[in-house]
N, C-alpha and C positions, 0 to 999 in steps of 0.2 A: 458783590464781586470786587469791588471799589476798595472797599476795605481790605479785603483780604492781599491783595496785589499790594497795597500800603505798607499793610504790616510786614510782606514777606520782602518788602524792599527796606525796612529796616531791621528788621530783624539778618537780614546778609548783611547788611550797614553795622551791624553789632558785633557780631561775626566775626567782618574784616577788623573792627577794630580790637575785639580782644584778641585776634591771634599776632596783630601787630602794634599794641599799644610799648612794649618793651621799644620797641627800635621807632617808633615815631617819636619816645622821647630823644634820641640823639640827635645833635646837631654836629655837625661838620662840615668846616672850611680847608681850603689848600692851606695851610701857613707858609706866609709872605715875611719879607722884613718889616718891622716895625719897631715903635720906638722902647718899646716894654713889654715884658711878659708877666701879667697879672696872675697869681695862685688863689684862687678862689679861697676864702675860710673854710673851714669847716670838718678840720682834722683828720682827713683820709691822705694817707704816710703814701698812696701813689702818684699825688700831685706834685711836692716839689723836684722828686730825681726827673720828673716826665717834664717837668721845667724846664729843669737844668740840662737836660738832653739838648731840648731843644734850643737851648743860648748856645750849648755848644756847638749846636748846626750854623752857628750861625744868625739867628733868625731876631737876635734882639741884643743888645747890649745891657738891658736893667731886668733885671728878675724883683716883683712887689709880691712882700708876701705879709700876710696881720700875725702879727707876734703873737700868735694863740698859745693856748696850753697844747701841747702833744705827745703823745704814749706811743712813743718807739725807742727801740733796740735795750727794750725793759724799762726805757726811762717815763719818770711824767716831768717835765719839761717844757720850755718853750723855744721855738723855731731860732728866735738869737742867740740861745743857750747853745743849740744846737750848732748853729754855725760858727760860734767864737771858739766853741770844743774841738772844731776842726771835722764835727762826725757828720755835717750836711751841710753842701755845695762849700768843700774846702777848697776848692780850685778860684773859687771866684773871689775877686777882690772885694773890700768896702764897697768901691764906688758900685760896684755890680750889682748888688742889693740891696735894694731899700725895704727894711722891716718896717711897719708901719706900729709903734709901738702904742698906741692909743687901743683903747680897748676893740674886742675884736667886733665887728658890725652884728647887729641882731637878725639882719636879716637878708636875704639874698639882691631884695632893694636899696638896702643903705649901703652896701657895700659897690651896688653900682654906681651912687649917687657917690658918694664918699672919693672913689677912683676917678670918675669923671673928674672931682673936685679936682682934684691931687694931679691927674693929668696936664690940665689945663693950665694949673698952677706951676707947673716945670717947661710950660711952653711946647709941652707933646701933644701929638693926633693921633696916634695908632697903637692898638696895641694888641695881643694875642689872649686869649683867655684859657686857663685852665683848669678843669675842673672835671669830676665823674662825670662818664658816659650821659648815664641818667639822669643827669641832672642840669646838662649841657643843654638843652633846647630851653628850657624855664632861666635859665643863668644869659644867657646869649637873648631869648628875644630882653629881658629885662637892661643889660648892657647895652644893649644896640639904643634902648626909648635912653636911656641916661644919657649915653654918648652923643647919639642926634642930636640933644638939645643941647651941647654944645660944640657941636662939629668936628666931632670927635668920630675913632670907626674902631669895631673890633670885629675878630673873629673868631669863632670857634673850634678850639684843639683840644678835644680830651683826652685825658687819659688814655694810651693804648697799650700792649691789651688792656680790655675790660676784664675786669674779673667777675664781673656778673653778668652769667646769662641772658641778658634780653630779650632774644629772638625766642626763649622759651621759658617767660618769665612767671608765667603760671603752673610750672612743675616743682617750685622750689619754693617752698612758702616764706624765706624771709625777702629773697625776689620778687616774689608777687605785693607782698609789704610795701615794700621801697616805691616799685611803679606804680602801684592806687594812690599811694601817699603822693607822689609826685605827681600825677595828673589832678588830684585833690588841691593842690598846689599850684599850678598851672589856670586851670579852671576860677581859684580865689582873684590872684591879680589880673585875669584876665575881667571878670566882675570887676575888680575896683579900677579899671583902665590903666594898670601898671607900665601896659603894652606900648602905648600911645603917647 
């Protein structure tokens, strides 16, 4: 009987978590003022105008973004190309932007480690982060373990709207992709103590 009551309490344990694994990846914070607005890597064309939105709130004076390669408005490109052309974030001056023009990070931890660096290094503490929905809870606890160890703070503002599904991310199979890959991901650094 013992068993059975086990399993049927994981088995709802399972349950609950595929019909909410989509929206347990998001993280979200208020956005506060701070000293920078960090744009995650990673070539998805809705992070930097969702940036730039937000410097224009108000919410930060520096927008950091990695000089990566980028495929918008037909172009392959990179993000400085992009802004010197006048075609992203032409409003904001030099000093507004810092491109980080060193190759772009390999991975969602170097890129925190690398930022924390850079932070610290301009004599800032705070700063906003952004990046996909989905991708915001594994990006944010990884920034937060960086930033702690130098007393440093961020938070998390992704992308909004999301343009993918989550709440029903097992209807749509490149959706469903994304979120196993991203908990598969979550799950690695959580093994090598990324967190921590």
């Amino acid at each position: 009987m013992r068993r059975i009551v086990v399993s049927c309490v994981l088995l709802a344990l399972v349950g609950v978590w595929f019909v909410n694994a989509g929206n347990l990846l998001i993280a979200v914070d208020q956005p506060v003022r701070v000293d920078a607005i960090i744009v995650l890597a990673g070539n998805a064309p809705d992070r930097l105008p969702y940036a730039e939105r937000l410097m224009r709130q108000g919410y930060a004076n520096l927008l950091v973004v990695s000089n990566e390669q980028v495929h918008t408005h037909g172009l392959e490109t990179t993000w400085l190309a992009l802004h010197k052309a006048g075609l992203s974030a032409p409003e904001l001056r030099d000093d507004e932007l810092l491109v980080l023009d060193d190759p772009p990070p390999e991975s969602t931890l170097d890129e925190a480690r690398r930022d924390s660096a850079l932070l610290q290094a301009h004599g800032m503490h705070s700063a906003l982060l952004v990046t996909d929905a989905f991708h915001s809870r594994r990006a944010t606890l990884l920034f937060r373990a960086a930033f702690a160890h130098a007393g440093l703070s961020v938070r998390s503002t992704p992308v909004q709207p999301d343009p993918l599904d989550l709440a029903h991310w097992w209807s749509h199979g490149p959706t469903a992709r994304v979120v196993l890959e991203e908990w598969s991901k979550l799950a690695l650094y959580a093994v090598e103590g990324a967190y921590f």
